[in-house]
C-alpha positions in Angstrom: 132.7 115.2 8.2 131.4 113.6 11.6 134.6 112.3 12.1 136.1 115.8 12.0 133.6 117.1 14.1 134.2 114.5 17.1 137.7 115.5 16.8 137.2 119.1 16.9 134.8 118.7 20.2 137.7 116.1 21.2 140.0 119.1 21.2 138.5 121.7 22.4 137.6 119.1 25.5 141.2 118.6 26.2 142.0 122.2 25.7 139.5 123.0 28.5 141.0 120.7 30.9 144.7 122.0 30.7 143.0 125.4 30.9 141.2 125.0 34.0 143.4 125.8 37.4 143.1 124.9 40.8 143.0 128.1 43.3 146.6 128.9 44.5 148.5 131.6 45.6 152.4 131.6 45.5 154.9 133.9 47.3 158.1 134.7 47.4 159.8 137.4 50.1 163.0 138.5 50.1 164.6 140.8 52.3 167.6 143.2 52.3 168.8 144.7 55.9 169.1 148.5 55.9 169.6 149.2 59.5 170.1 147.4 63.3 167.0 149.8 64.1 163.7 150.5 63.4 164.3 154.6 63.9 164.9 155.3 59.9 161.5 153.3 58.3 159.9 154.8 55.9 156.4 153.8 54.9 156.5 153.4 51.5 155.0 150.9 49.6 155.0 150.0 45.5 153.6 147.7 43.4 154.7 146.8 39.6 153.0 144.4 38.1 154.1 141.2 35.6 153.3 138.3 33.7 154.2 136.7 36.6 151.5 138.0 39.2 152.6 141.5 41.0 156.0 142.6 43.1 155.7 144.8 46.2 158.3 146.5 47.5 158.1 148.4 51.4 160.4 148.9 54.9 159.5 146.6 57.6 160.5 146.2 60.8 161.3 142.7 61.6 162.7 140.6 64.5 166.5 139.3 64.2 165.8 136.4 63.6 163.8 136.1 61.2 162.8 133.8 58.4 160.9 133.9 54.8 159.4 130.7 56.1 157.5 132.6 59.6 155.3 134.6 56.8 151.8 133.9 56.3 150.2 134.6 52.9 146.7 132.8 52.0 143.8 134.1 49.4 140.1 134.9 51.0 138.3 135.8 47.9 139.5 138.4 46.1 142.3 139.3 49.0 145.5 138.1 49.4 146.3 138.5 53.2 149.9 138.6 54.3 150.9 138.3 58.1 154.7 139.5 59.3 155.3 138.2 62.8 154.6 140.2 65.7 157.9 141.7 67.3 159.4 139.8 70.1 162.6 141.9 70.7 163.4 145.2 69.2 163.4 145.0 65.5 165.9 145.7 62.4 165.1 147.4 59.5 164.4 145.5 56.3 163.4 146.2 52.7 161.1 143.6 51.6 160.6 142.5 48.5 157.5 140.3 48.1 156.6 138.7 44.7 152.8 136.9 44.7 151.2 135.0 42.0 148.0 133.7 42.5 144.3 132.6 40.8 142.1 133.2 40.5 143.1 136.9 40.1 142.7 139.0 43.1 141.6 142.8 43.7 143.1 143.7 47.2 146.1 142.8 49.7 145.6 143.4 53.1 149.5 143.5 54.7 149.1 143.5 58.8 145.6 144.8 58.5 146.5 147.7 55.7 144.1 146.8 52.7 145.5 148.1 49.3 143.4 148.2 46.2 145.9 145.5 43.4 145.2 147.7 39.7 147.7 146.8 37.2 148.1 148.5 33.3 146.0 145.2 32.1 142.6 146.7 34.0 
């Protein structure tokens, strides 16, 4: 009996361990030009959520040249902040698709300043 019990405290030890993560948060962006302008954006923004973390979708205007790799995304307590590049030239028309997964879990994203409150159907 003793030696089922060390192997049951053994277990749920281990389980513990692989259960327990580090703080991350993960991005991807991808982006679809709509237009050589800015003139057309519409400020919309959505959110679905997935076992995966949550998937925004909005219009930005961004600079020609730019990259997935010029975003900034980090986690400050229960926000997820996301910085675009400031425009250097006059901007074209994107819809962005951002996908974020992160822990621990968090309540708000702040996009260029705009806070959003994150609810999904699990709350």
């Amino acid at each position: 009996m003793k030696n089922i019990h060390t192997l049951l405290i053994g277990l749920l030890v281990v389980t513990a361990m692989h259960c327990s993560h580090r703080p991350f948060v993960d991005h991807k962006l991808e982006g679809e030009k709509i237009s050589d302008n800015c003139e057309s954006l519409k400020p919309f923004f959505r959110m679905v959520s997935n076992i995966a973390g949550e998937r925004y979708e909005f219009e930005r205007c961004l600079d020609q040249g730019f990259s997935t790799d010029m975003l900034q995304v980090s986690q400050q307590g229960d926000t997820v902040v996301v910085w675009f590049p400031k425009l250097q030239s006059s901007g074209v028309l994107y819809k962005v698709t951002l996908d974020i997964d992160s822990y621990p879990k968090y309540s708000y994203i702040t996009i260029d300043g705009e806070t959003f409150v994150v609810t999904s159907s699990k709350d």
